[in-house]
Each structure stands twice: as structure tokens, then as C-alpha cells.
C-alpha positions in Angstrom: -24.4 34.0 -17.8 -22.1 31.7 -15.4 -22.5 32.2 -11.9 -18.9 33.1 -10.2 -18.1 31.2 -6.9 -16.1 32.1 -4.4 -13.5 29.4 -2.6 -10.3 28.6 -0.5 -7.7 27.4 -2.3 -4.5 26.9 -2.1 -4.5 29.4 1.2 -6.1 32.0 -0.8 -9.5 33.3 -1.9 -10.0 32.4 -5.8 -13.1 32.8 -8.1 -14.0 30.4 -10.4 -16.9 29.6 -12.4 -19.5 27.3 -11.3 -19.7 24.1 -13.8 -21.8 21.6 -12.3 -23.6 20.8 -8.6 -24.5 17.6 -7.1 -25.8 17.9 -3.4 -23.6 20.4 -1.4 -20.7 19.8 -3.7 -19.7 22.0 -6.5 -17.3 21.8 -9.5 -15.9 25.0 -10.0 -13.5 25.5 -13.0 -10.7 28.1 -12.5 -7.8 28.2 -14.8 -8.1 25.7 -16.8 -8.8 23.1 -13.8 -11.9 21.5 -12.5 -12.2 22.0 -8.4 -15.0 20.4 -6.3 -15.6 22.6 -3.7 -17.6 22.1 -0.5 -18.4 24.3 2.3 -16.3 27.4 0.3 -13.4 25.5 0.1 -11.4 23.0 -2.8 -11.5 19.4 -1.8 -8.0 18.5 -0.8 -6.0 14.7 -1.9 -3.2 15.2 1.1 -1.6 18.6 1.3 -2.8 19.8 -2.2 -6.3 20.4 -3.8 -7.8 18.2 -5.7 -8.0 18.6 -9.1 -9.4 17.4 -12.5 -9.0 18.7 -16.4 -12.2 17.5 -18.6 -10.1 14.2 -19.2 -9.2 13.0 -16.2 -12.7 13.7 -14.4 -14.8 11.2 -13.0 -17.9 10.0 -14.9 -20.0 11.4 -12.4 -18.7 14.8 -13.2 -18.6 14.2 -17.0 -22.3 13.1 -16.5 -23.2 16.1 -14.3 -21.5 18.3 -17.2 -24.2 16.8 -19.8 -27.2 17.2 -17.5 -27.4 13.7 -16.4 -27.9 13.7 -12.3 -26.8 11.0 -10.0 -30.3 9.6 -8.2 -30.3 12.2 -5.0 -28.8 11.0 -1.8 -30.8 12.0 1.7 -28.3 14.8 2.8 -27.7 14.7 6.4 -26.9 18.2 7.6 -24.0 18.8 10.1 -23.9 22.9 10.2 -20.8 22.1 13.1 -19.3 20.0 10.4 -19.4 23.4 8.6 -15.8 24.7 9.2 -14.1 21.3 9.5 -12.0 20.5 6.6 -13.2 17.7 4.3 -10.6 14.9 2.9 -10.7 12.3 0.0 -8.8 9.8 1.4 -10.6 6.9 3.0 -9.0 4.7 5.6 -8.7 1.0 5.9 -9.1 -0.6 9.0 -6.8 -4.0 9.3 -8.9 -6.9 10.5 -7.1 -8.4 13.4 -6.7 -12.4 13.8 -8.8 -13.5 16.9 -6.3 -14.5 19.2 -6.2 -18.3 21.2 -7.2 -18.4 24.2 -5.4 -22.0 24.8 -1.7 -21.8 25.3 0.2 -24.7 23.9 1.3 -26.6 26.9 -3.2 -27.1 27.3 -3.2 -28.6 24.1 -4.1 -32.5 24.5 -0.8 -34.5 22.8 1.5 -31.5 23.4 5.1 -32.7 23.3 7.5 -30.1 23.9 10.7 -30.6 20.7 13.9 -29.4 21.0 15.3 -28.5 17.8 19.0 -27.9 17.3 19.9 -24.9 15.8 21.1 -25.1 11.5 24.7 -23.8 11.9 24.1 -20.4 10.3 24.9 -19.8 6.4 27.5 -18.2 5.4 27.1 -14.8 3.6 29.2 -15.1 0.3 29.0 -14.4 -3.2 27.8 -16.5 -5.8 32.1 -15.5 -7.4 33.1 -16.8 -3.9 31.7 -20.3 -4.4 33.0 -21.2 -7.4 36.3 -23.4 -6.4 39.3 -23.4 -8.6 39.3 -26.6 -10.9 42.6 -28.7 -10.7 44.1 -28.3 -14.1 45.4 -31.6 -15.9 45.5 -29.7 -19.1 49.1 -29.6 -20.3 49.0 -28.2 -24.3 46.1 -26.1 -25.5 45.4 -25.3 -29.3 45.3 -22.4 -31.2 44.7 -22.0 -34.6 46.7 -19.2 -37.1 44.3 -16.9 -37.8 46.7 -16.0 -41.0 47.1 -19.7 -42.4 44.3 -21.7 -40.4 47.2 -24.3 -38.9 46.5 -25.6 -35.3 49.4 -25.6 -33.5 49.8 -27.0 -29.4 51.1 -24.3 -27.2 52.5 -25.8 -23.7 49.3 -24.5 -20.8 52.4 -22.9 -19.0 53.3 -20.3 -20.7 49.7 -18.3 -20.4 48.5 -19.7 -17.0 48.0 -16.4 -15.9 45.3 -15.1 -18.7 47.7 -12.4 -20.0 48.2 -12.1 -23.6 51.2 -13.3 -25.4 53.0 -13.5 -29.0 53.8 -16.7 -30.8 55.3 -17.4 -34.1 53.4 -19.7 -36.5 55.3 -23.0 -37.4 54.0 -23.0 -40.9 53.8 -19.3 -42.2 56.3 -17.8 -39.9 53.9 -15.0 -39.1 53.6 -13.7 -35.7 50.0 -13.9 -33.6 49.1 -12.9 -30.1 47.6 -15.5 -28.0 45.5 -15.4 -24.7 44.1 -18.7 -22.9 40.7 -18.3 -21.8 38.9 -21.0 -19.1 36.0 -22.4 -20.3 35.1 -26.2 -19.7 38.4 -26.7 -21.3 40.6 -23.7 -22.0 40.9 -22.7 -25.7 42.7 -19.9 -27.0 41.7 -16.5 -28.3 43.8 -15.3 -30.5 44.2 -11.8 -32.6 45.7 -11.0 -36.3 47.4 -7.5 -36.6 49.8 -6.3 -39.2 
């Protein structure tokens, strides 16, 4: 028969069913969960209890479960320790530097610099640094896409990037036409009927 324990969780009283024990602690499954509980109470990980399902436990649990006990630990006693509540966090202490005793001006050699201050950068966009190229391009081709036949359109009539309709020299057929900057700028152009 499974002994029933008694512990604080989640501000309430709940009975579980005790599992496994190694030293003072307990693991206590209730609802489908695996609690260690110590002192009456559910370990807590921050502001909720800790708690495992049979995969997630820790070997030390899963070996508990089988029979197979961690070598004992001396236990050291606290019964004042009794009603204080126990965390699973640990906290790291940062190592401080050890600070120099010598100030710079003590130093043997010490000549004081004056640096001048790097004017300061300019915060724009990697579109605000890109300078407009001086166009010497005066006729740019585009090709039929009906008949294939290359045909020079003067750069001034689509400057601006906005689309516009020519009329092919050899088939007569009309095209639109839009000139696009790359190195050089080429045309793009789309058939319709």
C-alpha cells in the first residue's frame, strides 16, 4: 500500500503519494506530477512549485524510483531552519577586479596626451549615403518583346522611372516601357494585348 503525504502547495494543503525519499527530501506524486517536498512543503523554482513528470526528472529521482540510492550525505540538522522556506535557485557571486592602488600620474614615464576629439558621425541611413550618379546616358535600349527588335529610346522621356508606351519601328505594335537604374539603366518592358 502507498503511504499518503501530506504538503503545502500551491497555498493549499494537498495529498499525494509518496514515490521515493532521499534524506529529508521526498518525491511525492500528485496528479500526475512529481513534487519534492521538504519540511511539509513542495520545493518552489521562483513563485511556482517545482515540478517534474517521469520524463523530465532528474536521474537521481529516476534512480531513486528503481531502488538505486545516492551514497548518504551527513545531514546536518537545523530544526529553526524548519519553517523557513527552501529555494532551488543558487546565486552567483561576481568576482570583483582588485583595484590599483597607483593612480596614473605615480606611474614612472607618465605623459599626460591630449587627444582631440573625432568630430562625431553622423547618424544616417545606409539609403542616405548613396549619392545620385551624374547621368551621361543619353539613349537606352529596349527590345520588342513581340518581334525581338532593339530599338534606342531618348533617356529623357522616362527619367523619372514611370512607365510609358512606345510603338515598335518594325512591327508597329505598341509596348510599355519603364527605365530601371542599374549600373547602366536598361529597360523593363511588358507585352499585353
Amino acid at each position: 500500500m502507498e503511504e499518503t503525504i501530506t504538503f503545502w502547495l500551491d497555498n493549499k494543503i494537498s495529498s499525494g503519494f509518496k514515490v521515493a525519499e532521499i534524506g529529508r527530501q521526498t518525491l511525492v506524486s500528485y496528479r500526475d506530477k512529481y513534487y519534492v517536498v521538504v519540511g511539509g512543503a513542495a520545493l518552489m523554482k521562483g513563485v511556482r512549485p517545482l515540478h517534474y513528470s517521469k520524463t523530465s526528472m532528474p536521474l537521481v529521482w529516476k534512480k531513486a524510483l528503481k531502488g538505486i540510492m545516492p551514497p548518504s550525505l551527513p545531514v546536518i540538522d537545523h530544526p529553526e531552519d524548519e519553517n523557513l522556506p527552501v529555494t532551488t535557485s543558487t546565486k552567483k557571486e561576481r568576482t570583483s577586479m582588485p583595484k590599483s592602488t597607483a593612480s596614473l600620474s605615480e606611474l614612472p614615464d607618465y605623459q599626460p596626451q591630449v587627444i582631440k576629439p573625432a568630430p562625431a558621425a553622423s547618424k544616417k541611413s545606409a539609403a542616405a549615403d548613396i549619392k545620385p550618379v551624374k547621368i551621361i546616358q543619353a539613349v537606352v535600349a529596349a527590345t520588342c518583346p513581340y518581334c525581338s527588335h532593339k530599338q534606342d529610346l531618348p533617356f529623357e522621356k522616362g527619367k523619372n522611372g514611370k512607365p510609358f508606351f512606345v510603338v515598335c519601328s518594325r512591327c508597329s505594335t505598341e509596348y510599355a516601357v519603364r527605365f530601371v537604374p542599374v549600373t547602366m539603366y536598361q529597360a523593363q518592358v511588358a507585352a499585353f494585348k
